[in-house]
N, C-alpha and C positions, 0 to 999 in steps of 0.2 A: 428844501425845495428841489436838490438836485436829487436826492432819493425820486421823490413823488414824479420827475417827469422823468427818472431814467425808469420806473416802472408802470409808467402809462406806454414809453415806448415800446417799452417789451412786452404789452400787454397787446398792443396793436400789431404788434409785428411777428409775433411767437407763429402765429399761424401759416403765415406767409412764407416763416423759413423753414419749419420743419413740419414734416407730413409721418402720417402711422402707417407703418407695412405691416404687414404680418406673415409669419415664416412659421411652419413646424418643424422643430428639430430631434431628430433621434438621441433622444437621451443615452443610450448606448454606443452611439456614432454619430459623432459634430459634424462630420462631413456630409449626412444623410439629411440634405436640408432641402426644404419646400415652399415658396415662397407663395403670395395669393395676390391677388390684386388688392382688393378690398377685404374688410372688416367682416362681410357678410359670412365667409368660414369661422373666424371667433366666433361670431355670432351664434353660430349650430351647433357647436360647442360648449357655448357659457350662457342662458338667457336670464339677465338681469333685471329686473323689476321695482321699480319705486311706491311706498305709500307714505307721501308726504306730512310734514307737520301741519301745512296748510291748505287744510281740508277745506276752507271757505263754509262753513256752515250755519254761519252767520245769518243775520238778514240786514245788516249795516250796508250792503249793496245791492245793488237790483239785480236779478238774473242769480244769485247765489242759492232761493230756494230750491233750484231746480237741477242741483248736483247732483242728486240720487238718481235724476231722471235720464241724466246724461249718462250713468253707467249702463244703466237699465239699457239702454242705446248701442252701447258696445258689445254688451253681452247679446243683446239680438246680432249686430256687425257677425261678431264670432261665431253664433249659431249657425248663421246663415252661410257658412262659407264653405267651398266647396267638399273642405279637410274634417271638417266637423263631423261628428259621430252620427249616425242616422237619426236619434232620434230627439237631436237639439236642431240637425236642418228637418225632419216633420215639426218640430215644434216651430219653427220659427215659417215654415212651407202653409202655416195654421195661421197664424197672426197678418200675413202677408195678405193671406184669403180674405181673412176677416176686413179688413182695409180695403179691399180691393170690391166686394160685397158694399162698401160704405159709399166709394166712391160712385158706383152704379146711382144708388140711390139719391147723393146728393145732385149727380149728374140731371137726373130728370127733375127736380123737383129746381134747380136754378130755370132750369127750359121753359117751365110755366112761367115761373116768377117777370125773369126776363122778357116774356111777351106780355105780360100785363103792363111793364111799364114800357114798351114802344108806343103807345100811342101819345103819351104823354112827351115822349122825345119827339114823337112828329110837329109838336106844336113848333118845338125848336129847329124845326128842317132838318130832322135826319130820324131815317137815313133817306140822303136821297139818290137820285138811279144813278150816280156815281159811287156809292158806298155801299161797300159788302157789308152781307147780312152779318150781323152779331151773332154768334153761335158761343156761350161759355164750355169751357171747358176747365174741370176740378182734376188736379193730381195729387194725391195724399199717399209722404210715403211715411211708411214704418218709423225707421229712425229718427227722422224730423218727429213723430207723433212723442217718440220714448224720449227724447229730448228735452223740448220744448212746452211740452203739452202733459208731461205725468209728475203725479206728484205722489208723495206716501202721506198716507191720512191714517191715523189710529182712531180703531174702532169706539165707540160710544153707544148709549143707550136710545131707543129709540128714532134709530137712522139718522141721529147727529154724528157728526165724523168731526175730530178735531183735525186742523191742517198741521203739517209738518213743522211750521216753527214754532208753535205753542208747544210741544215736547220739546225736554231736556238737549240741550249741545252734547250732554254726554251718551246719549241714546240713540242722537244722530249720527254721530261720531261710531260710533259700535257697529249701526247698519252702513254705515258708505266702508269701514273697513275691510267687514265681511263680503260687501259687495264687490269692491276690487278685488279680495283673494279668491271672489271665485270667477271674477272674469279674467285673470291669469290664468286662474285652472285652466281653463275651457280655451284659452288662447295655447296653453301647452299642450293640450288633447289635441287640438285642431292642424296641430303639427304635423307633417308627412315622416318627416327624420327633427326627431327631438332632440335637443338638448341632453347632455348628459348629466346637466349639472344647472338648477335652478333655484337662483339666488331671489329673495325680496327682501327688500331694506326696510323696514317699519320705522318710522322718523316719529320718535315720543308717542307712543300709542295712549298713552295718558291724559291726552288733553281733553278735559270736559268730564273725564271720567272719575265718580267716589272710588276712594281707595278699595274696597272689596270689590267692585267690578276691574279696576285694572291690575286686581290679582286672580280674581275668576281667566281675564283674559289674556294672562300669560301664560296660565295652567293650563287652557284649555286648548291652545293653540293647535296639540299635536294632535287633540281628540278631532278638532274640525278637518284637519288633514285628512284622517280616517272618513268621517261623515263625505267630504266631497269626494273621493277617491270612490265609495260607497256605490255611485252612480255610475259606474265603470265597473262592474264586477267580473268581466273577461281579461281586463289592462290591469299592470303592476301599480300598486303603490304611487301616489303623485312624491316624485323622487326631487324633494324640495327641501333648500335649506332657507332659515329665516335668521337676517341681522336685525335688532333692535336695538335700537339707542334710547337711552331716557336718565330722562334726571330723575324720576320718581325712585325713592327706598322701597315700595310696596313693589313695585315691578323687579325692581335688583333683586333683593331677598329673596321673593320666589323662586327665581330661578337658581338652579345649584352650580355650587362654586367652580366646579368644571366648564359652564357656557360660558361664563364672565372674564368677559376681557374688559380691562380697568386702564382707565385714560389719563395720566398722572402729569400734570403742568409743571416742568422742572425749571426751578429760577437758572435764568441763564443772563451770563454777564453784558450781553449785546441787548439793549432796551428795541423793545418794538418787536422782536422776535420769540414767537414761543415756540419752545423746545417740549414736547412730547413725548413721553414715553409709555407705549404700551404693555400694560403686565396681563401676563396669561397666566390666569389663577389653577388651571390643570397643569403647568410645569409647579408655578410659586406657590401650589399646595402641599406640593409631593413628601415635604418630612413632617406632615400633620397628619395623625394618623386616623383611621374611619370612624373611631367613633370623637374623636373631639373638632371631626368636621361635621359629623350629627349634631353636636350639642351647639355649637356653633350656626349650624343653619335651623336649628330649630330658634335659639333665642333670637337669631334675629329674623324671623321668620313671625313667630309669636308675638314681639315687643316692638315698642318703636325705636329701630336700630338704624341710625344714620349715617353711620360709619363709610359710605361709598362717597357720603358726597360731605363729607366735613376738614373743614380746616387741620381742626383740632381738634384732641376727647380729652373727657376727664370721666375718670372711672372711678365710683364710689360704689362704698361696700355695704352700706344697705340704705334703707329709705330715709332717715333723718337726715343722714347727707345729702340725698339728690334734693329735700325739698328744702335743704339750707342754702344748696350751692348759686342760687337765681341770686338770691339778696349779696352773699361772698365776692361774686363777681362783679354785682353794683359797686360793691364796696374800694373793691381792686381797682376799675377802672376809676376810680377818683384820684388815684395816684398817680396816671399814667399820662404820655398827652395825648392828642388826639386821634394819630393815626394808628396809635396801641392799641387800643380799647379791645376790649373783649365782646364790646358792645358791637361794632362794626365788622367781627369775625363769625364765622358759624364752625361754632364750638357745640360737642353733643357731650350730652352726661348720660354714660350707661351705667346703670346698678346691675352689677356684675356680681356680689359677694365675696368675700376673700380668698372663696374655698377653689372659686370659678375663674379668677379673672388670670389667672397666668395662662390661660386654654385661649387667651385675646393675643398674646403674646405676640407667636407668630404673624398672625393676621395683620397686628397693627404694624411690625416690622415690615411687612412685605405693600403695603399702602403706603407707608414712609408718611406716617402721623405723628405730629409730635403728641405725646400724653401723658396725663398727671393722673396718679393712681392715689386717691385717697382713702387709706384704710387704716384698718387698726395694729399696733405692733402686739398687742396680744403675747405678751412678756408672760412669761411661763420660768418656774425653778424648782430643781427636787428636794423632794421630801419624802422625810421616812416612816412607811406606813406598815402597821400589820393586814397582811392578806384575811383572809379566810382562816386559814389554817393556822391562824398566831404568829407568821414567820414574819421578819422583819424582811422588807422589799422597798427600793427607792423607785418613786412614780413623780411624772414632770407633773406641774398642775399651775394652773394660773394663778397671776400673784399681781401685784403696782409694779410700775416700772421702774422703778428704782430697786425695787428687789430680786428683777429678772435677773435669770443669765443667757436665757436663751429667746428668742422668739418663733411662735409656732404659725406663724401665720407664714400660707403657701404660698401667695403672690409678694409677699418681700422675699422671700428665699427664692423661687423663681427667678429673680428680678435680680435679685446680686449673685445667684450663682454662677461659678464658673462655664465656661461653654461645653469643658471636657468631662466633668462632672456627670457621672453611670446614675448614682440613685440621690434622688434631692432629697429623701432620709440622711444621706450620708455628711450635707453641709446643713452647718448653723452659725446663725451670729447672736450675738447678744446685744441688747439696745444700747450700752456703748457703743461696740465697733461699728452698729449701724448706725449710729451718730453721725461718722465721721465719714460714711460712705454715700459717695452721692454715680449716677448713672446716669451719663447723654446720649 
């Protein structure tokens, strides 16, 4: 209790005692300082932009079909303003008309209407030589129209139009997001002194979306850059960077290991407080070399690779394992009590092969995964054979594991080799010693 009201007071109070300035300071000289009143300099500096997770695109509330209509609205706002490129204010100088042509028309056509029904008011005394004539008058504007009033209908056959909530949440979701990225565009064109630096936050772009659309539209993300910059062929480059957040594996994977920054929940001894830690995969990549980050973003790229968002892994070396290991882990949790279970965990099983899986190594190191590598020891011993040539030569070759002395398999030797160790040709163990060798 005294937690919870010492931080409702500080919840209510925080604002009251401290206020934001903002200062420039000469990074080559502390003492070359500049203070601002307001936010508004940050501002022309850094322009921040949100697309939220809660897009409303539902129809479980009223007024939610008409989302798309409301952007539609904005992007006219932004057209129409004085900063805007000439031929988004002719375009929007055109729609204004057209409304404006509307209103004419409805004007006269309320003027009849309304004298046909005065006589029918006279029965009621009015008006009478005390009350001014009635005269209506119609204002229709633009925005209110793009608002309120528009909706997106997909084409059909024979002049049926289906309405916008009979299409997919994830169709809708594709068009309101495209719609925002280009009404920021057009709100960054529209600029006098731009921003040097244009942040949008994409909050789970995934939602509604089948997994090969929300990997078309992370791939495609920088093409669309290109297409709306397109329309600007005198102006640089829409000079934009994009943060997304997502729990989706399809959206992580695509992107490469350099954009990803990895949000790691570390158990901390104080309950009620999470401790986070951010890992930046372009530093924590750096002793993986280029091509076994190829092979690495290709398999999980290709496969269903969970690895960003799991507990735990168990890595098995070919497919008899991964399709034992479902029933294994029923098995195991019968042992365990309840808040054990493996049942209650999200634990991923990747078939990695034996030849592949030390190329995980680092990866799962720098994720701080716990992992069980299930393969084979592949006990290998030499034997004396004649070559080609009749000459007598010793060659390793597989044998039972009681008759090993070595094992040739590259993700146990990986795995127990030393750190200082130049060529992992150079260390071996033999299923004894690895008997007795265990690694935390």
């Amino acid at each position: 209790m005294a937690n919870s009201h010492f931080f409702k007071c500080l919840r209510n109070n925080l604002s009251k005692i401290y206020e934001v300035h903002v200062s420039a300071i000469d990074p080559t000289d502390k003492s070359n300082k500049r203070n601002f009143e307001d936010t508004s300099a940050f501002a022309a500096l850094l322009q921040c932009n949100f697309v939220q997770a809660q897009r409303t695109l539902d129809k479980t509330k009223l007024g939610e079909a008409d989302v798309i209509g409301k952007l539609l609205s904005e992007l006219f706002k932004t057209a129409a303003a004085p900063t805007a490129t000439e031929s988004d204010q002719e375009l929007a100088a055109k729609l204004k008309k057209s409304v404006e042509d509307i209103e004419l028309n409805v004007q006269s056509d309320f003027d009849k209407m309304l004298k046909k029904l005065l006589p029918v008011m006279g029965v009621m005394g009015f008006p009478s030589l005390n009350d001014t004539e009635l005269r209506p008058e119609t204002s229709l504007n633009v925005e209110a129209l793009l608002s309120g009033h528009t909706k997106v209908v997909y084409s059909g056959t024979d002049g049926v139009h289906l309405p916008e909530g009979y299409n997919g949440l994830g169709t809708r979701n594709l068009i309101y997001m495209l719609l925002q990225l280009e009404s920021y565009h057009k709100i960054y064109r529209s600029q006098i002194t731009r921003p040097s630096a244009h942040l949008i936050f994409i909050e789970e772009p995934e939602a509604h979306l089948h997994p090969q659309m929300q990997e078309v539209f992370i791939n495609q993300l920088n093409v669309a850059i290109q297409k709306l910059s397109s329309a600007y062929p005198a102006e640089d480059v829409w000079n934009v960077q994009f943060i997304i957040t997502t729990h989706s594996s399809h959206v992580a994977n695509a992107a490469c290991f350099d954009a990803v920054r990895y949000f790691y929940n570390q158990k901390d001894a104080v309950k009620s407080i999470r401790n986070t830690k951010v890992k930046d995969f372009k530093k924590g990549m750096q002793t993986i070399s280029v091509t076994d980050k190829e092979f690495l973003h290709k398999y999980m790229t290709l496969t269903k690779c969970d690895l960003y968002f799991a507990d735990k892994v168990i890595m098995v070396e070919g497919t008899t394992e991964r399709l034992l290991m479902p029933r294994l882990r029923e098995l195991v949790d019968k042992s365990l009590p309840e808040h054990q279970k493996l049942a209650s965990q999200y634990v991923t099983c990747i078939e990695a092969g034996g030849a592949h899986a030390h190329l995980f190594y680092p990866l799962l190191d720098f994720l701080e995964l716990k992992t069980l590598v299930v393969t084979d020891l592949d006990s290998i011993k030499k034997v004396e054979k004649e070559n080609n040539k009749k000459k007598k030569i010793n060659v390793w070759e597989k044998c039972p594991v009681a008759e090993g002395t070595r094992t040739c398999n590259t993700a146990i030797r990986y795995w127990f080799a030393p750190k200082d160790i130049k060529k992992i040709e150079d260390f071996h163990l033999s299923p004894v010693e690895l008997s007795g060798k265990s690694r935390h």
